[in-house]
ROKE-467317 format. One record per residue: residue in one letter; x, y, z of N, C-alpha, C, O, CB in turn. Coordinates in steps of 0.05 Angstrom, whole numbers, padded with zeros to 5 digits, always signed. Glycine has a CB too. Example, Ala and Ser with C-alpha at 12.3 -4.5 7.8 and 13.67 -1.06 7.14 Angstrom:
BEGIN
A+00264-00114+00156+00246-00090+00156+00264-00066+00156+00285-00066+00169+00226-00089+00181 S+00257-00045+00142+00273-00021+00143+00258+00001+00157+00268+00023+00161+00282-00012+00114 
//
This chain:
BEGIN
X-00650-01400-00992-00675-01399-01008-00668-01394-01037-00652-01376-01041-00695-01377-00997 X-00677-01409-01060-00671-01403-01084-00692-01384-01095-00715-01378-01090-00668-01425-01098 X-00675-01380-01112-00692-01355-01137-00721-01355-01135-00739-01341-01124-00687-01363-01174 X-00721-01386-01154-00751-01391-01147-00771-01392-01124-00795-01385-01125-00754-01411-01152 X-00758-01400-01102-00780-01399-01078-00776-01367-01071-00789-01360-01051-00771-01423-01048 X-00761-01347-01083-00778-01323-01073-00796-01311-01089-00810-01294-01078-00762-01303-01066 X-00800-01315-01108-00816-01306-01138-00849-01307-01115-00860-01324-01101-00813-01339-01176 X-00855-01283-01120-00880-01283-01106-00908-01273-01125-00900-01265-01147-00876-01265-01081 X-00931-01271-01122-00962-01257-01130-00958-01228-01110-00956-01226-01086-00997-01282-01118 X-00958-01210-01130-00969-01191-01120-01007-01182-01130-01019-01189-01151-00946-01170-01129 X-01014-01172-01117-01047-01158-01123-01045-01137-01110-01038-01135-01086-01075-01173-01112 X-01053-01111-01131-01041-01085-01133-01068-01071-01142-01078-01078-01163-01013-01083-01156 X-01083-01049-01126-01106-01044-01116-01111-01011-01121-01101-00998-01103-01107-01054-01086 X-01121-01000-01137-01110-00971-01142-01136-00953-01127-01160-00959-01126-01106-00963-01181 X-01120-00929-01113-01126-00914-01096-01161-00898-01116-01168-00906-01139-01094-00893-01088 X-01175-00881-01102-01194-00874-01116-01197-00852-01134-01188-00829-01129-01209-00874-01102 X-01215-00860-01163-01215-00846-01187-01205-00860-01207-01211-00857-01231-01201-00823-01185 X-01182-00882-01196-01160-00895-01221-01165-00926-01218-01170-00938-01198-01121-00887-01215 X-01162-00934-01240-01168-00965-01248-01130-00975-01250-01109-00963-01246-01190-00967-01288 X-01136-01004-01257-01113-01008-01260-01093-00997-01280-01086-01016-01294-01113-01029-01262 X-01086-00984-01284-01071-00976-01300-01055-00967-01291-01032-00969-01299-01078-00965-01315 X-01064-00949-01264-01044-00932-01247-01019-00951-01241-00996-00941-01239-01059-00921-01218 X-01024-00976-01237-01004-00986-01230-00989-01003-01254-00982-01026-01250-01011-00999-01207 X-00986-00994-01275-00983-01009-01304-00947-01009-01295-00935-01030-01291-00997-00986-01341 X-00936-00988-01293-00897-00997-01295-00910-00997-01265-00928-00980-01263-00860-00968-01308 X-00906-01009-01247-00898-01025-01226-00907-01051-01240-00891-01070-01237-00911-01018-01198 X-00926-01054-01251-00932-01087-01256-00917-01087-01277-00922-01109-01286-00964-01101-01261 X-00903-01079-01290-00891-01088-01315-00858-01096-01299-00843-01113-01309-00892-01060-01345 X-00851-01083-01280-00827-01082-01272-00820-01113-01248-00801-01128-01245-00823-01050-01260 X-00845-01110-01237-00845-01143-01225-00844-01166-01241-00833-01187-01234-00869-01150-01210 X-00859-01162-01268-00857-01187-01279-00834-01181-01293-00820-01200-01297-00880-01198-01294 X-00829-01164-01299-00796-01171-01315-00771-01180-01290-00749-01191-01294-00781-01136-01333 X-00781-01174-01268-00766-01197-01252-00771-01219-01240-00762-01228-01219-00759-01190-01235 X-00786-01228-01256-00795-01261-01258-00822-01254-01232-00817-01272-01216-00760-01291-01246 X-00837-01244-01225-00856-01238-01204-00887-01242-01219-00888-01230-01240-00850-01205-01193 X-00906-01254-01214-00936-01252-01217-00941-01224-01208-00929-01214-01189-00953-01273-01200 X-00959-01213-01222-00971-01190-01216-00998-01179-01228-01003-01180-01252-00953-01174-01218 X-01013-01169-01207-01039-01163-01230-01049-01145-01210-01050-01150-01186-01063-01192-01241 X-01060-01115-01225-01080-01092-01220-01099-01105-01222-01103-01126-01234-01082-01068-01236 X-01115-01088-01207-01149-01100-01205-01160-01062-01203-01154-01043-01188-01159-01127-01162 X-01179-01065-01227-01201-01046-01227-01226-01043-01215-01244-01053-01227-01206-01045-01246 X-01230-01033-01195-01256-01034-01176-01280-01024-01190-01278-01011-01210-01252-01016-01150 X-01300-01030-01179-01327-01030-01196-01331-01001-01207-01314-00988-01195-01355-01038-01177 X-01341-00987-01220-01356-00963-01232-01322-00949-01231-01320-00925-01225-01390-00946-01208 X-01297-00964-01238-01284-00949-01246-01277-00951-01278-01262-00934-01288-01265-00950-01230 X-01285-00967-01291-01276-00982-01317-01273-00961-01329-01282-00940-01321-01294-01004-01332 X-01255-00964-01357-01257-00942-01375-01290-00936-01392-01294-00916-01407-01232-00950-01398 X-01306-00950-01388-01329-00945-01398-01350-00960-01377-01362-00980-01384-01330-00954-01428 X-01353-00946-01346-01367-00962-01331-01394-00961-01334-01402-00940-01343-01362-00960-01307 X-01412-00980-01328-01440-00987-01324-01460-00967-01312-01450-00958-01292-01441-01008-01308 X-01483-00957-01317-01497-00939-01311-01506-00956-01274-01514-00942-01256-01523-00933-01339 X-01502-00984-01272-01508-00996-01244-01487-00989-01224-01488-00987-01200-01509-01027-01245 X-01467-00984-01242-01442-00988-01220-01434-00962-01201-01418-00962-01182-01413-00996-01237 X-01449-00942-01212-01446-00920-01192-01459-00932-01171-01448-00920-01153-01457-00892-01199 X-01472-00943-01163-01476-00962-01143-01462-00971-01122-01468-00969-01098-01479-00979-01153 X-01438-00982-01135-01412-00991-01121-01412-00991-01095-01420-00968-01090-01391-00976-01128 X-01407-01002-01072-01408-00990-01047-01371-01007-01037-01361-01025-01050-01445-01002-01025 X-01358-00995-01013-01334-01015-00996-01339-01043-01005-01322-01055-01017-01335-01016-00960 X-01365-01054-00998-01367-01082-00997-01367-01091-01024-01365-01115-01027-01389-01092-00983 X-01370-01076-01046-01367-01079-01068-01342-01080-01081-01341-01097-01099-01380-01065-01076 X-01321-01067-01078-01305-01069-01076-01280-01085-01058-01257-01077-01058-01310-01054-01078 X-01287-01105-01044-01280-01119-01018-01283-01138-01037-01261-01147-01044-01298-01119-00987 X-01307-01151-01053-01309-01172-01063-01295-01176-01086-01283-01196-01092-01332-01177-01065 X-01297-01155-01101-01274-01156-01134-01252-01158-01122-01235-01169-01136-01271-01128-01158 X-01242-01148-01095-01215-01160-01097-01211-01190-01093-01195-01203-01105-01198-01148-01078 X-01232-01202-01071-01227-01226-01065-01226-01241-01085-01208-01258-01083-01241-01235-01050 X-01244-01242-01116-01244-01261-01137-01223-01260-01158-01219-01274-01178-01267-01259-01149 X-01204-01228-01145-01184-01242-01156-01165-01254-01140-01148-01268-01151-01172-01227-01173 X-01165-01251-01111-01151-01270-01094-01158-01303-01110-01142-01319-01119-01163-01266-01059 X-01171-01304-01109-01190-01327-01109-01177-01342-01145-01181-01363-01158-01233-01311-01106 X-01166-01323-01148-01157-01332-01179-01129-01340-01177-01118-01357-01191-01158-01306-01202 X-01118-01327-01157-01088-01329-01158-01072-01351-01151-01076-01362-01130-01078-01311-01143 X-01049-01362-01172-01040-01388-01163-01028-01392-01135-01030-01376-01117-01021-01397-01183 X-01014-01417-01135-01005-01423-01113-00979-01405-01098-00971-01386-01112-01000-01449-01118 X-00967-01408-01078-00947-01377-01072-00949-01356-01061-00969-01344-01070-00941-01365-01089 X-00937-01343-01042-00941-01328-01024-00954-01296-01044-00944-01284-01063-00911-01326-01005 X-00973-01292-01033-00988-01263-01039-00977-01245-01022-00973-01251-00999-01020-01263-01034 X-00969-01215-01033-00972-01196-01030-00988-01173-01043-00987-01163-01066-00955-01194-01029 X-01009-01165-01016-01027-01147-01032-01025-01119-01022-01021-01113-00998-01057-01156-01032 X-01028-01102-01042-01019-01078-01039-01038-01056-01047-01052-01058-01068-00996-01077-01053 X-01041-01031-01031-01062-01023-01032-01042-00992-01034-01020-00988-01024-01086-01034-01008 X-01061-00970-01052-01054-00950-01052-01080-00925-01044-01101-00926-01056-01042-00951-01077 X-01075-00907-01025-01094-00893-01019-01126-00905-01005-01129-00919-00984-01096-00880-01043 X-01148-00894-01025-01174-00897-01014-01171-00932-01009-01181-00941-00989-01199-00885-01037 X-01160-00945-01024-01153-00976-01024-01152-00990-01001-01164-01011-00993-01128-00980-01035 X-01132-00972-00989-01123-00987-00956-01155-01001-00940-01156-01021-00926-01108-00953-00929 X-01174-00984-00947-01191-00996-00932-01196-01020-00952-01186-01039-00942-01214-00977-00921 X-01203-01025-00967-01210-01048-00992-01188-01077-00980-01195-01099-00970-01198-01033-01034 X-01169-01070-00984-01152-01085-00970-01147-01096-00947-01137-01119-00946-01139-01079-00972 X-01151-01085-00926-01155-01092-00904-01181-01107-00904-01180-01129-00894-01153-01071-00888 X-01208-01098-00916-01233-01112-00912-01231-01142-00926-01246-01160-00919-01258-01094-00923 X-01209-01147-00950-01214-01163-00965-01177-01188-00947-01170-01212-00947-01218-01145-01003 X-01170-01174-00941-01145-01190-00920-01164-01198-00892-01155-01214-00875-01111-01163-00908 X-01191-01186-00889-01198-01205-00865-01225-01221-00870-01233-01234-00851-01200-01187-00837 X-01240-01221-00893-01250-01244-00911-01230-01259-00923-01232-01284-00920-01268-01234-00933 X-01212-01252-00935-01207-01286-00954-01207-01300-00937-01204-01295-00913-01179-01295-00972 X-01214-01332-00956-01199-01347-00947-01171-01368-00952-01162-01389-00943-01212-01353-00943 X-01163-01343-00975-01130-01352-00989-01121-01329-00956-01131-01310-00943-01118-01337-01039 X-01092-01349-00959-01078-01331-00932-01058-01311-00949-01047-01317-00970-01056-01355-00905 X-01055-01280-00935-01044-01263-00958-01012-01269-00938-01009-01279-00915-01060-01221-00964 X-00999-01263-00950-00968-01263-00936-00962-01230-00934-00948-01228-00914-00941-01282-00958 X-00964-01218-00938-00963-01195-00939-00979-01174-00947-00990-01175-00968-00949-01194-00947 X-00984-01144-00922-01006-01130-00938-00982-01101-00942-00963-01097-00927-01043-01124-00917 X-00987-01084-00963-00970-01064-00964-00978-01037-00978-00974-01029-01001-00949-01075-00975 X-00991-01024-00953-00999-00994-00957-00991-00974-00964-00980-00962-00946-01004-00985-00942 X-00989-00960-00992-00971-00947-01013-00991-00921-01004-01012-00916-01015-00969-00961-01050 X-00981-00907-00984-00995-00877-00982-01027-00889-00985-01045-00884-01000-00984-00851-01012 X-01023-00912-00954-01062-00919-00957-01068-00912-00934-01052-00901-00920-01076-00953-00961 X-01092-00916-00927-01103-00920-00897-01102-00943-00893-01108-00962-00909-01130-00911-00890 X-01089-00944-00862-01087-00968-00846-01115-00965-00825-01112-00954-00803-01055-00971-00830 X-01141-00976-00836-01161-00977-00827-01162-00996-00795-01151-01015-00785-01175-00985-00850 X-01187-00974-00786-01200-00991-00758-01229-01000-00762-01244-00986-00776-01202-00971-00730 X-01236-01023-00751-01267-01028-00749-01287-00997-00758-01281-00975-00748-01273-01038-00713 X-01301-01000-00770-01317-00981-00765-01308-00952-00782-01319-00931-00781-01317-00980-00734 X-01284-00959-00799-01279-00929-00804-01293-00938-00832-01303-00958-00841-01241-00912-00802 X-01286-00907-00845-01301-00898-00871-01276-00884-00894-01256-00876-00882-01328-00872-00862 X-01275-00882-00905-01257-00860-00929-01265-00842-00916-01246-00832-00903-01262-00855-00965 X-01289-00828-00910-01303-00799-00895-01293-00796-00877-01283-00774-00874-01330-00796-00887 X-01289-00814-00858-01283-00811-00834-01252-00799-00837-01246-00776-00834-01287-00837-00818 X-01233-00822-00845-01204-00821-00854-01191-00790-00856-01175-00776-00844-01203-00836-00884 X-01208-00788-00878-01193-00766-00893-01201-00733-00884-01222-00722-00878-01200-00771-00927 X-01174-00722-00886-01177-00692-00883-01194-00669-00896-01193-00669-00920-01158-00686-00888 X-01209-00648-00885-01221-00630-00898-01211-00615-00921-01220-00592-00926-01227-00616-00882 X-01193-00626-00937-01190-00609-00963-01201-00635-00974-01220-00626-00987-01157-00595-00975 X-01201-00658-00976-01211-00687-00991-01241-00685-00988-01255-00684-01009-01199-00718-00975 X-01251-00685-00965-01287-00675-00951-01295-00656-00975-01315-00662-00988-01287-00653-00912 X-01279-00630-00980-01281-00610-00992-01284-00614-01026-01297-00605-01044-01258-00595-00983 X-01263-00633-01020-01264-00640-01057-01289-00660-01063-01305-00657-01082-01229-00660-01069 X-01290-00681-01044-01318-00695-01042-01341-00687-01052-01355-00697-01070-01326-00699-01020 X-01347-00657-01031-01374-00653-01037-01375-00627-01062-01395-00616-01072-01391-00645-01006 X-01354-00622-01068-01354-00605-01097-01354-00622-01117-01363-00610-01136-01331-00586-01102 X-01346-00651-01124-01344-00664-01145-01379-00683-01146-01389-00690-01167-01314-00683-01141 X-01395-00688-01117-01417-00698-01129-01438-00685-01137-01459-00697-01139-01424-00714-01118 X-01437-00664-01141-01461-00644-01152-01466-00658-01179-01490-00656-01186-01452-00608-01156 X-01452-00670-01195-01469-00679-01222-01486-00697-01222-01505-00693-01237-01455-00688-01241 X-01486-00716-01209-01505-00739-01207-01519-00746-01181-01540-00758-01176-01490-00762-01215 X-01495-00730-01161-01508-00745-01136-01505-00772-01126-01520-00779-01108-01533-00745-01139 X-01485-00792-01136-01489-00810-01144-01439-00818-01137-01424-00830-01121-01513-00804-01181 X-01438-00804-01157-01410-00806-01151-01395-00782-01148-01405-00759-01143-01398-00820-01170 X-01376-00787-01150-01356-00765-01136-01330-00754-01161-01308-00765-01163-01339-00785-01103 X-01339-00734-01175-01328-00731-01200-01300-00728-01197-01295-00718-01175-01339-00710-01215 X-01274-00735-01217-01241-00731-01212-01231-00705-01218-01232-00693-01239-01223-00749-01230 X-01224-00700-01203-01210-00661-01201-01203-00663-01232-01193-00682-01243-01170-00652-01175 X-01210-00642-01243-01203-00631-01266-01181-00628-01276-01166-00618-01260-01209-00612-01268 X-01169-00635-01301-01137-00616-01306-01130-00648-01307-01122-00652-01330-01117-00588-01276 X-01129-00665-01297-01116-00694-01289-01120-00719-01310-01136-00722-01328-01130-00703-01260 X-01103-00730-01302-01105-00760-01321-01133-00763-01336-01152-00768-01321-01102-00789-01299 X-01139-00761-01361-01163-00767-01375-01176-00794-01364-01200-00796-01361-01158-00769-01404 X-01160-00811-01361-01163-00840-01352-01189-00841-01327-01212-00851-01330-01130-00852-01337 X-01177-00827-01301-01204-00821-01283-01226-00823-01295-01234-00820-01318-01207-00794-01272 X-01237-00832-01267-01275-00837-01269-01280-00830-01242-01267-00830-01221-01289-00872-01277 X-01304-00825-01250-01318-00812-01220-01323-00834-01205-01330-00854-01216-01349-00794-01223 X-01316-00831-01166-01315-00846-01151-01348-00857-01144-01367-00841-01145-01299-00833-01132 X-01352-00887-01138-01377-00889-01134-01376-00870-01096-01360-00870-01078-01387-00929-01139 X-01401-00858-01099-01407-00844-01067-01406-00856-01048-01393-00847-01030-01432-00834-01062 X-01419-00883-01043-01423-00900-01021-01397-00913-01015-01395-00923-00993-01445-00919-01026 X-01371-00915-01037-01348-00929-01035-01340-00915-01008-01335-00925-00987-01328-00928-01062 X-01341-00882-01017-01328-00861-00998-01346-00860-00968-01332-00857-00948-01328-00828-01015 X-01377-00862-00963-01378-00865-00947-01389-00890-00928-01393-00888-00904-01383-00847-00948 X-01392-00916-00944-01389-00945-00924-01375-00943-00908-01354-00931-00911-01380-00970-00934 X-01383-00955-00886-01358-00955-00850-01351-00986-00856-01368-01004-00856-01380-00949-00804 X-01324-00991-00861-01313-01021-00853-01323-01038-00832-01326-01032-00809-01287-01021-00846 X-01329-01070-00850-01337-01087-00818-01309-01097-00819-01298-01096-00841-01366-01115-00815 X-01299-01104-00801-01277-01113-00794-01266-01120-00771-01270-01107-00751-01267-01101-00801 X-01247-01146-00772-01247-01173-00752-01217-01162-00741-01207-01140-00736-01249-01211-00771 X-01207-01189-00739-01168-01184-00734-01157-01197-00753-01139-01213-00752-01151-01197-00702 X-01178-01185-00786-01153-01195-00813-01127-01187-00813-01107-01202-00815-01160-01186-00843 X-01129-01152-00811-01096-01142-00805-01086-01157-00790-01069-01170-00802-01090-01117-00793 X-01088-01164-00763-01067-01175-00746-01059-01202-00751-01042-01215-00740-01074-01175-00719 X-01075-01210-00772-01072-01243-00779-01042-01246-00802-01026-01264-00802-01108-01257-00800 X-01043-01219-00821-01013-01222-00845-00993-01210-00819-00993-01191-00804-01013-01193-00886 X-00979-01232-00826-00952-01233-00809-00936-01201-00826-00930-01182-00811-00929-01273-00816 X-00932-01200-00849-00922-01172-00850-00944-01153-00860-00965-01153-00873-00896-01170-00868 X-00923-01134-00845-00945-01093-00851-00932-01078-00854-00916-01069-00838-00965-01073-00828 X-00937-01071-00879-00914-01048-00884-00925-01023-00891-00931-01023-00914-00895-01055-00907 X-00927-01009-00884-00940-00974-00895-00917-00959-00903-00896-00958-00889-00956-00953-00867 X-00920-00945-00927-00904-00925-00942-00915-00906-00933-00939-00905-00926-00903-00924-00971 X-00892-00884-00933-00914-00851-00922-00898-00835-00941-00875-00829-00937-00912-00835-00881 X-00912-00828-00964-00898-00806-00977-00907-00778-00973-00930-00769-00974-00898-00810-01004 X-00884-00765-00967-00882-00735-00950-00882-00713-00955-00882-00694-00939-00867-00730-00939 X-00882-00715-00981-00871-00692-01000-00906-00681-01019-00906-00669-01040-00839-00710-01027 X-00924-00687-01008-00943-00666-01004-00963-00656-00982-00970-00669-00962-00956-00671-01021 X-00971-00630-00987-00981-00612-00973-01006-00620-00960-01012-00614-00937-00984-00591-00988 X-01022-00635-00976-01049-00642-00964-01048-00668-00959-01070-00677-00966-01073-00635-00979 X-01035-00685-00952-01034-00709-00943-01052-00718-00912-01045-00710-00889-01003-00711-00942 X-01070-00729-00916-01082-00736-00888-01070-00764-00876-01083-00780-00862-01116-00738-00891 X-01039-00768-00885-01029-00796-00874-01016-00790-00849-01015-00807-00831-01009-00811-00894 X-01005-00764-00848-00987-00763-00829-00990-00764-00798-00971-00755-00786-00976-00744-00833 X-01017-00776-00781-01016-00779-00758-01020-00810-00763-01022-00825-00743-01034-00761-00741 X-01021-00820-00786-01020-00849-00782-00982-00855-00784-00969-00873-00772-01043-00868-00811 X-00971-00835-00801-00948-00852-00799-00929-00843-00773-00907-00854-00767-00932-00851-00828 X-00939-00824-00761-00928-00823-00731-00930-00847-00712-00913-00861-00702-00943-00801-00717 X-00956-00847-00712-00969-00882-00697-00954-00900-00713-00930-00901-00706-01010-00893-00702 X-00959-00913-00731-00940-00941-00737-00907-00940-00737-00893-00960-00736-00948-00953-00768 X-00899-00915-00739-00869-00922-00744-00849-00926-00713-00826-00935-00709-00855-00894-00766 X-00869-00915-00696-00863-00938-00673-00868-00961-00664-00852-00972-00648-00868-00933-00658 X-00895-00975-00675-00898-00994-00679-00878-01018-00688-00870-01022-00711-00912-00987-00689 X-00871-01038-00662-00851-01055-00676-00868-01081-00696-00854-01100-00702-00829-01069-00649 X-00893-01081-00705-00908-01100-00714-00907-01085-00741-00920-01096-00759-00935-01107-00698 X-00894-01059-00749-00910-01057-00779-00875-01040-00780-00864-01025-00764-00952-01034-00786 X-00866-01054-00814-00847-01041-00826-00854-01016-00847-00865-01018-00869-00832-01061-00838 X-00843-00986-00832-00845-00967-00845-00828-00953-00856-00806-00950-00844-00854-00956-00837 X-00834-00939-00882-00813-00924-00898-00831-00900-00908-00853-00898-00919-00799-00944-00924 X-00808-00878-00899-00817-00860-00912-00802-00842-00939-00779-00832-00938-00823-00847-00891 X-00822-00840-00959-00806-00827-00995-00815-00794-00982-00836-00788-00972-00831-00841-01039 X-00794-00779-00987-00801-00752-00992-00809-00751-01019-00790-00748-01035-00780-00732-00986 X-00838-00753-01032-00844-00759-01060-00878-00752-01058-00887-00757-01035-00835-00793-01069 X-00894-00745-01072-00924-00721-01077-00930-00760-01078-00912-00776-01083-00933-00686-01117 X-00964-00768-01071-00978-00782-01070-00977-00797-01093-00974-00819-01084-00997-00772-01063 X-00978-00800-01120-00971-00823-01142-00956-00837-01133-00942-00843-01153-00962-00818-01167 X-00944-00852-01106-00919-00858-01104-00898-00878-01132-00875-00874-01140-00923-00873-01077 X-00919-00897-01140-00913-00910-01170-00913-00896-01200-00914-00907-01222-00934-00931-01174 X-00911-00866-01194-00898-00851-01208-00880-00827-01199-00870-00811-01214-00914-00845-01224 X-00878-00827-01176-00862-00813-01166-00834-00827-01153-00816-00815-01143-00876-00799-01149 X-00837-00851-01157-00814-00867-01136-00818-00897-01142-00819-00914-01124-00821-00861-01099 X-00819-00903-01170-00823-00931-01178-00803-00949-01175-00804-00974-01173-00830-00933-01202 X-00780-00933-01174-00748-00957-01166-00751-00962-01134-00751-00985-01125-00707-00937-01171 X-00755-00939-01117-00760-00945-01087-00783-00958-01079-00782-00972-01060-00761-00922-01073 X-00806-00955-01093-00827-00975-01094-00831-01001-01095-00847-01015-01082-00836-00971-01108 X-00815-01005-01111-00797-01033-01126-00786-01039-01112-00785-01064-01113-00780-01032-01147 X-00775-01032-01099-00748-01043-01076-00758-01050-01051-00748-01069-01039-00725-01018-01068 X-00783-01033-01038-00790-01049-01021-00803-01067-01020-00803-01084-01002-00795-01041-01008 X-00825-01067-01051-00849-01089-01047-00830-01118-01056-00843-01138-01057-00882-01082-01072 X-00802-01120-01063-00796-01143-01068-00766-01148-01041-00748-01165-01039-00791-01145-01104 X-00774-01124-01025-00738-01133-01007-00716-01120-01011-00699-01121-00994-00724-01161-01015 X-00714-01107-01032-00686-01094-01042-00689-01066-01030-00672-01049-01034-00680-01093-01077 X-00708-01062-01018-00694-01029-01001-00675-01028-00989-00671-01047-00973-00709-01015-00980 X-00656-01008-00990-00635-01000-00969-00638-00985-00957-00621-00979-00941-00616-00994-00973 
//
């Protein structure tokens, strides 16, 4: 296979509170190795979002990713989802109708029919949930002290239940990252289940949840092949 026929599209999906930006050096580091790449900012996260978009719901987010599927040239896609994302990704890998070649869960949920972010996630996240929407009612404000960049989560993002088909089982690869190296992580009975799994390739970073700032060379290495 030459150079060129491995050069792939990545679509890179940031976990909740953060727009694209979170993933700014991972996308800068794919395309300096000759790679397509593009963040996508989900609704009512913008740096100056819309008084509608607290609105926002999963399916709202399901669809901004697809139009940028829907944008992307010809060439195998890899889409990649970080955190609250995993579900976005999965809902939007079993609508398209571009075929993704790869889906790759960066400390995401690997969603089932029917689940929710609510459902998913552990009682310190539940906890932080319902202490952050007391301002509006509406969204779900970003822990304090943190990246200025944050915006408050739309509410309904966190609690919509996924409809969902057999899109997962349709991308021939699955790869879930499990980074280990924090305390409140609600990933770790998923990455017990898949890393026996001979259908999904798993790696685990001893590295706190930013994984694309905590582990951007190992990050790098798997979303293009070069892990060892």
């Amino acid at each position: 296979m030459s150079a060129e026929d491995q050069l792939r599209t990545f679509v890179l999906v940031p976990g909740a509170w953060h727009g694209a930006w979170a993933w700014d050096g991972i996308v800068a580091r794919l395309r300096g190795a000759g790679h397509q790449a593009v963040a996508v900012t989900l609704d009512g996260l913008e740096p100056d979002p819309s008084p509608d978009s607290a609105g926002a719901n999963l399916d709202t987010h399901i669809d901004r990713v697809l139009t940028v599927l829907d944008a992307c040239g010809p060439g195998p896609i890899t889409l990649c989802a970080h955190s609250y994302a995993g579900l976005v990704v999965a809902g939007a890998a079993d609508r398209s109708t571009r075929p993704i070649d790869r889906l790759v869960f960066c400390d995401a949920f690997v969603p089932a029919d029917g689940d929710s972010w609510w459902d998913r996630v552990n009682d310190h996240y539940r906890n932080r949930a319902i202490a952050g929407v007391g301002a509006d009612g509406r969204t779900v404000a970003p822990e304090a002290g943190k990246d200025p960049r944050r915006r408050p989560q739309p509410v309904a993002s966190f609690l919509q239940r996924l409809r969902l088909g057999d899109g997962i089982d349709r991308v021939a690869r699955r790869t879930f990252i499990y980074a280990s190296g924090w305390a409140a992580t609600p990933f770790t009975e998923q990455y017990e289940r898949l890393r026996t799994d001979p259908e999904w390739e798993v790696h685990e970073l001893a590295v706190a949840h930013a994984v694309y700032d905590e582990a951007p060379d190992d990050l790098l290495a798997i979303l293009t092949d070069n892990a060892r």
